[in-house]
C-alpha atoms as one frame of an Amber mdcrd trajectory, in Angstrom:
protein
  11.198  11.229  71.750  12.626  12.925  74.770  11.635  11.504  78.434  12.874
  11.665  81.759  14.920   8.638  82.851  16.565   7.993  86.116  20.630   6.403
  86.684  21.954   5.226  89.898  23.820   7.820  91.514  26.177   7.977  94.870
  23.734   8.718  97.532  20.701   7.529  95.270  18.666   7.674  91.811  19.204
  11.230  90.025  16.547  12.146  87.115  18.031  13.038  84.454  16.209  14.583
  80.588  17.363  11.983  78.099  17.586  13.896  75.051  16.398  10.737  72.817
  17.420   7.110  72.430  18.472   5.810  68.871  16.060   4.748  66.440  16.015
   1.135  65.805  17.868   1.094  62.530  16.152  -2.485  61.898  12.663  -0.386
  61.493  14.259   2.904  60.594  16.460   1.611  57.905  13.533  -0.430  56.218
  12.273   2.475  53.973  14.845   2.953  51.382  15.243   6.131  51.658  16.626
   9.045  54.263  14.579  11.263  56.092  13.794  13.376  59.000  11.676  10.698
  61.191  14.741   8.435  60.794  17.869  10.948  60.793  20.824  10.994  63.340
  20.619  13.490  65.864  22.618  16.199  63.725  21.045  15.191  60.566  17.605
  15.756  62.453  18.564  18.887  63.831  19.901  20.228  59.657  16.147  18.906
  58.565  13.990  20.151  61.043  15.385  23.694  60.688  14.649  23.355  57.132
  11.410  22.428  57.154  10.172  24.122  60.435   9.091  27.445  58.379   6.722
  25.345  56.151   5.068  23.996  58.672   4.737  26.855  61.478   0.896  28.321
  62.261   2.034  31.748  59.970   2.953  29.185  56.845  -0.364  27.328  57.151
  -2.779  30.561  57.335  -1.198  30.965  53.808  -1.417  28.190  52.619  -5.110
  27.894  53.850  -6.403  29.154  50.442  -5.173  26.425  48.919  -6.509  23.502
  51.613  -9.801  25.572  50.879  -9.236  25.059  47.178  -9.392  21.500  46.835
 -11.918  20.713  49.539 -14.314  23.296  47.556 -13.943  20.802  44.462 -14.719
  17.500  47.122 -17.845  19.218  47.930 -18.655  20.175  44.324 -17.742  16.393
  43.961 -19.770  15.267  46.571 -22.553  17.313  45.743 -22.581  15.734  42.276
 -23.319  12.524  43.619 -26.123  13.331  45.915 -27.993  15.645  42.549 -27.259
  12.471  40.498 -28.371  10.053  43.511 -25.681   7.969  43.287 -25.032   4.916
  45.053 -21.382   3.791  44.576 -21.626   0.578  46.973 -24.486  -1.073  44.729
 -23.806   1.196  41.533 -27.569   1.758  41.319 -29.928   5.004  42.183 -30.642
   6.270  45.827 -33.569   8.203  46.069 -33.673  11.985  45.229 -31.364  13.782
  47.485 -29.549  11.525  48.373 -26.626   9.141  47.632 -24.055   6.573  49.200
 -20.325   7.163  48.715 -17.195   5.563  50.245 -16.072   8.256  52.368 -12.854
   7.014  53.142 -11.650   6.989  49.295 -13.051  11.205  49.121 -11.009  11.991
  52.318  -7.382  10.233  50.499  -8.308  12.590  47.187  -8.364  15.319  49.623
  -5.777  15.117  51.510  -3.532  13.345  48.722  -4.364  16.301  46.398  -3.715
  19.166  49.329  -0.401  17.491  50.290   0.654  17.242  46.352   0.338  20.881
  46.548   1.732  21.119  49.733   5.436  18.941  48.654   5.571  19.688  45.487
   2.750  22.552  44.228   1.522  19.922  41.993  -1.963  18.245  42.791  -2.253
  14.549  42.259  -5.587  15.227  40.330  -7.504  12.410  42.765 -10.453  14.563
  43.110 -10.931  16.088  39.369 -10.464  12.849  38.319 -12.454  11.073  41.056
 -10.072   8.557  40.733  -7.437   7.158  42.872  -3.897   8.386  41.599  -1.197
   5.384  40.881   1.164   6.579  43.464  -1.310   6.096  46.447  -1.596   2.227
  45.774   2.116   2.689  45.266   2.621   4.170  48.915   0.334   1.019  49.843
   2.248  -1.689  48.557   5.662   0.222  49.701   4.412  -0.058  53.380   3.374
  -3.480  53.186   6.707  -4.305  51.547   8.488  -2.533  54.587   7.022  -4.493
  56.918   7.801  -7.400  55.658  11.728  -6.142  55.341  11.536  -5.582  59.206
   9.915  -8.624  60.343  12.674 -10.693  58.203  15.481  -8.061  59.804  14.795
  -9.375  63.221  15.776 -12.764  62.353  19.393 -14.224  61.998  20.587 -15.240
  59.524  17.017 -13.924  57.367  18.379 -10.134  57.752  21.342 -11.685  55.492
  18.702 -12.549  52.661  16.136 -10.168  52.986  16.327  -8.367  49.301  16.946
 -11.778  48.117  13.805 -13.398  49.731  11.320 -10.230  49.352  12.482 -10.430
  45.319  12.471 -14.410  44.837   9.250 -14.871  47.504   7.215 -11.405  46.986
   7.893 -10.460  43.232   5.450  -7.745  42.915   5.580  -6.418  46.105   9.217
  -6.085  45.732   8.558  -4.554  42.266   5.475  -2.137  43.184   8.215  -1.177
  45.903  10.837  -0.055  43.622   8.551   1.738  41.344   7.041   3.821  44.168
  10.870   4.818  45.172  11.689   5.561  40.995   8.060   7.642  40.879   9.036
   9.533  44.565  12.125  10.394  43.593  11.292  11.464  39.883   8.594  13.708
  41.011  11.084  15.581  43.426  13.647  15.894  40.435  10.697  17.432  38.237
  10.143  19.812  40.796  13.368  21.023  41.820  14.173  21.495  37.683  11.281
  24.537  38.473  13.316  27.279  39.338   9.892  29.566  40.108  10.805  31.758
  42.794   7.535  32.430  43.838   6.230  28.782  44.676   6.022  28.326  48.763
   6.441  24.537  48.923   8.402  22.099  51.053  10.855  21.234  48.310  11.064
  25.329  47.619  12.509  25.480  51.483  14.188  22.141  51.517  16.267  23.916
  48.540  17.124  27.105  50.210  18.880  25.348  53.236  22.193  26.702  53.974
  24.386  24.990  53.881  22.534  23.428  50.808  21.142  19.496  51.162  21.961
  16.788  48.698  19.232  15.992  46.080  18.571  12.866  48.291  18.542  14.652
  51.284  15.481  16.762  49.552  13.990  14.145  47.513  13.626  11.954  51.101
  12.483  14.694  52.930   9.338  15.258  50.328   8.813  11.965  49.995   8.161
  11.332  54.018   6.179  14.437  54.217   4.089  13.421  51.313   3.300   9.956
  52.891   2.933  11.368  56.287   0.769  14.720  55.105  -1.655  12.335  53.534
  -2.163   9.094  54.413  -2.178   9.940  57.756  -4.770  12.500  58.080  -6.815
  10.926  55.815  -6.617   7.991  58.389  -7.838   9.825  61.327 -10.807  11.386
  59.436 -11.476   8.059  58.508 -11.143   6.629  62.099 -13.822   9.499  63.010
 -16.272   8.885  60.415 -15.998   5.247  60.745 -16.100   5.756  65.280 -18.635
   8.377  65.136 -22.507   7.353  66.304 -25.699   9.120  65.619 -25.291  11.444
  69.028 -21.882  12.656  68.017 -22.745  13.050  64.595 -26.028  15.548  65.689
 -23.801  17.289  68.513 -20.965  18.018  65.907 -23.266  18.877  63.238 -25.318
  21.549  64.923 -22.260  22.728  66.664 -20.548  23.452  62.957 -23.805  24.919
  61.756 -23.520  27.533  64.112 -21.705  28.899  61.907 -24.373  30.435  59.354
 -22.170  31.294  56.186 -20.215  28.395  54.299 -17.634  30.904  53.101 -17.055
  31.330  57.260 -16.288  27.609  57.686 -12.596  29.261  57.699  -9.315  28.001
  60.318 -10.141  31.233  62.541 -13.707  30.147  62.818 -13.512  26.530  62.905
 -10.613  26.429  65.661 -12.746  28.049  67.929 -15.238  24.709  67.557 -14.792
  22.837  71.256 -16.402  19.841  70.013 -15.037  19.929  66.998 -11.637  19.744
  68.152 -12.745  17.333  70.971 -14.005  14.782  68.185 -10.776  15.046  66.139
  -8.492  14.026  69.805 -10.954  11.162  70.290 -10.346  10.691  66.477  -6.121
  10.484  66.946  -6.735   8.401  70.325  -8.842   5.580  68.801  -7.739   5.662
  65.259  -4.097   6.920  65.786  -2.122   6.734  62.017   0.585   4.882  64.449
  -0.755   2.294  66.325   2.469   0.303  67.451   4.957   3.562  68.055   8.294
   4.405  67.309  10.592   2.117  68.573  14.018   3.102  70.072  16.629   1.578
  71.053  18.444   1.870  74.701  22.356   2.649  74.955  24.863  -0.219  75.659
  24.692   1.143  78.979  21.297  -0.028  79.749  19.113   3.075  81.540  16.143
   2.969  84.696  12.961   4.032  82.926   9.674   4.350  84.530  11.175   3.086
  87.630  12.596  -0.214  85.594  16.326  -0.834  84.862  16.596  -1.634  80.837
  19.561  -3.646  79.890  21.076  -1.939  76.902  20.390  -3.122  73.541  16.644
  -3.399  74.222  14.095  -2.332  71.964  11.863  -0.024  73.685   8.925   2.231
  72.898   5.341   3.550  73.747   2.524   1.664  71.526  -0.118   4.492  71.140
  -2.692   1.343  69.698  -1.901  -0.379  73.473  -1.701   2.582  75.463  -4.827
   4.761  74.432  -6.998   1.400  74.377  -5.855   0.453  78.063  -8.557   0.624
  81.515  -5.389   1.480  83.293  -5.183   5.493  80.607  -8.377   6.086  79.726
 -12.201   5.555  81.351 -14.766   3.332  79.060 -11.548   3.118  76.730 -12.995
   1.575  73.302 -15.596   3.439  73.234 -15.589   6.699  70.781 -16.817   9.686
  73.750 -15.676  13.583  72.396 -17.024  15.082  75.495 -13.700  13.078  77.567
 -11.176  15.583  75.761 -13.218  18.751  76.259 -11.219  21.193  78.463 -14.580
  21.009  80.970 -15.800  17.704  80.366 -17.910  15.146  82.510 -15.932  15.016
  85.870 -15.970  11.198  85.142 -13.479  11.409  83.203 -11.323  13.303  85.281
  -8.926  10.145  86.687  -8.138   9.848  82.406  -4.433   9.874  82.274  -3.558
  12.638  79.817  -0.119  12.403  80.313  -0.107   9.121  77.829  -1.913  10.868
  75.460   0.496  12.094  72.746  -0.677  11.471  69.909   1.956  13.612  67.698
   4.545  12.702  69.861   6.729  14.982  72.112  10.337  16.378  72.725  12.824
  17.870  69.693  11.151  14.434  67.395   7.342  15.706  67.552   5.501  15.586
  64.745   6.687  18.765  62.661   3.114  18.373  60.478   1.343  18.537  63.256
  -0.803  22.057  62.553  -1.535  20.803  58.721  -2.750  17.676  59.988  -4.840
  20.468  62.093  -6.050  22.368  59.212  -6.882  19.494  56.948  -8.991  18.075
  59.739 -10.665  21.036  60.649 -11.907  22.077  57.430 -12.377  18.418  55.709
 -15.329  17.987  58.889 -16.299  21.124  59.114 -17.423  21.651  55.058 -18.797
  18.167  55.279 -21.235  17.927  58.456 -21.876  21.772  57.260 -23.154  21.248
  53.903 -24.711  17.518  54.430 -26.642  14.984  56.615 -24.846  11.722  57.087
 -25.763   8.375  58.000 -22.848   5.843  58.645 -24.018   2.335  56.609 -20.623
   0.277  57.825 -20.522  -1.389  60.625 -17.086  -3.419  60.972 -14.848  -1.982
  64.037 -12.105  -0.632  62.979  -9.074  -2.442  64.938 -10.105  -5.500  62.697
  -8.223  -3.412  59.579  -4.652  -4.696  59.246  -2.067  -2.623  59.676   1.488
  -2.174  57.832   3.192   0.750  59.540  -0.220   2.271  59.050  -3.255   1.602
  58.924  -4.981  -0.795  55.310  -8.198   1.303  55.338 -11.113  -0.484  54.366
 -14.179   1.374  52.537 -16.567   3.090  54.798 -19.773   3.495  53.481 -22.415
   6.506  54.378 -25.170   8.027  53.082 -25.110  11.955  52.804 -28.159  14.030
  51.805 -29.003  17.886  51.638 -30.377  19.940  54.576 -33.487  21.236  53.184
 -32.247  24.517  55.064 -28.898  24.271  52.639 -28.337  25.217  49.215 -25.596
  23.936  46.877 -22.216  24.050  47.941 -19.812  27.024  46.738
């Protein structure tokens, strides 16, 4: 997180680039493991390099055939359950052509089973089994048990008892914790005993590094990116689906069936979408995987930002939830509006400050998944509102989730039915 910051100078304030505050080791710390998004500054600059290849716009156009793969077997999936009208809120029989699914549990086999692939070129097998794998309930119950680490680690003397308390207090939180660090790390193991030269993975690059990582270096690394790859996106799709009303959903579905082909719903194709990419901005702003930021801490010698002198030692940071959901940022700000982020949108919207809006950070710590996110998004959308009409059935807002670093998604329910101008998916 890199910002401008100004410090008293003879003659006046100078503005100066800070180059990035410490993480809060109270938060950072809380995971159990050691990774990029909490890494010293030379740590972060050894990881990034590592991983940067993997995740540039060249990497992803190869691995697009794969992204492609499994969201070809959620639309079989999909499919199946509008030809067998099923109803999985009720467990009873819609009416022919149709059926009601949770969306929200189709997008985490997608983008669990793409980022399996992705870490470790092994697929979590959420989607052919239609079933939610172990370790995603794991990652659940990991978070949750994190945040209750760091909300003990701010208070003296608690911080002194915190394993203690979590183990005596939370038993199977504490346990379900430790068996999703045993299953992380065991997977990464498994992979890197594959010596398969030809397999384009993160843990393939994370191994090639030079000079080489430790195996806990590489096994932390995967283990962020496969939270972050998946739970994340599969967050913001959610936040769409569950934002979206009628008028976006007709605007963003004809827009996406201007493309006539389904085997043309590709990246190339689908970037070029305005609205489409519109909707998934509005998507990061309202439903942001982040909501309370990253916090950092400022150096014992205190530093002016925005204008305000910080002692040192405070805990400081930019809460995307608070800032993209503020009257003072954004125009009519809880309300879900696409056409606000168009590049020629309504000139109401004109006063919007964009300069908040960040939403995969910025400076030398942005979000190095960013264009994945991207591609997952993109295609996820674009094979959905292609192939079906969808009706959202839900109706709870969704800032009345909870949150644990991110966001406890709730089920989403909608109805999806064929076009009568649309055959079966490929």
């Amino acid at each position: 997180m890199s910002f401008r910051i100004s410090m008293r100078m003879r003659g006046g304030i100078s503005t100066v680039l800070n180059k990035g505050f410490p993480k809060n080791n109270i938060i950072s710390g809380a995971q159990g493991y050691v990774s990029i998004i909490d890494a010293n500054n030379s740590d972060h600059t050894i990881y990034r390099k590592a991983l940067k290849p993997c995740f540039s716009a060249k990497s992803i156009r190869k691995q697009e055939a794969a992204f492609r793969k499994h969201i070809n077997i959620l639309m079989q999936r999909l499919w199946e359950n509008v030809q067998y009208r099923k109803d999985e809120r009720n467990d009873i029989n819609c009416v022919e052509g149709h059926s009601v699914v949770d969306i929200v549990k189709w997008l985490n086999f997608f983008t669990f089973d793409a980022t399996g692939d992705f870490v470790y070129s092994e697929s979590y097998g959420c989607l052919s089994e239609q079933a939610y794998h172990p370790w995603i309930n794991l990652i659940l119950n990991h978070l949750s048990a994190s945040s209750l680490l760091i909300i003990l680690r701010f208070y003296t003397p608690l911080d002194q008892f915190v394993n203690w308390a979590i183990d005596k207090c939370f038993p199977t939180l504490s346990a379900q914790k430790e068996m999703f660090m045993k299953e992380a790390f065991h997977k990464g193991e498994r992979r890197m005993q594959n010596d398969n030269s030809q397999l384009f993975d993160v843990i393939s690059l994370l191994q090639r590094q030079d000079p080489p990582l430790s195996k806990t270096q590489i096994q932390g690394n995967a283990t962020l990116v496969s939270i972050a790859g998946s739970e994340t996106t599969a967050t913001v799709l959610a936040s769409i689906f569950c934002y979206m009303n009628p008028g976006v959903i007709a605007k963003l579905t004809a827009e996406i069936r201007s493309i006539r082909q389904q085997h043309d719903l590709t990246l190339s194709n689908l970037e070029k979408l305005p609205f489409l990419t519109a909707t998934i901005l509005e998507g990061l702003r309202l439903g942001n995987p982040l909501p309370t930021g990253l916090p950092r801490v400022v150096p014992p010698e205190g530093a002016w930002i925005c204008g305000q002198w910080v002692t040192g030692g405070t805990i400081v940071g930019v809460s995307q939830l608070a800032g993209y959901h503020s009257k003072n940022n954004f125009l009519r700000p809880e309300e879900f509006l696409p056409e606000r982020l168009l590049a020629n949108g309504p000139r109401k919207f004109s006063h919007d400050n964009r300069d908040i809006f960040r939403p995969f950070f910025t400076g030398s710590r942005s979000c190095l998944g960013q264009n994945v996110a991207w591609a997952q998004m993109r295609l996820a959308l674009g094979h959905i509102l292609w192939t079906f009409d969808m009706k959202s059935l839900s109706t709870f807002h969704w800032q009345d989730q909870r949150s644990y670093y991110l966001w406890h998604k709730e089920p989403w329910w909608v109805e999806l039915s064929l076009p009568s101008t649309h055959n079966r998916p490929m």
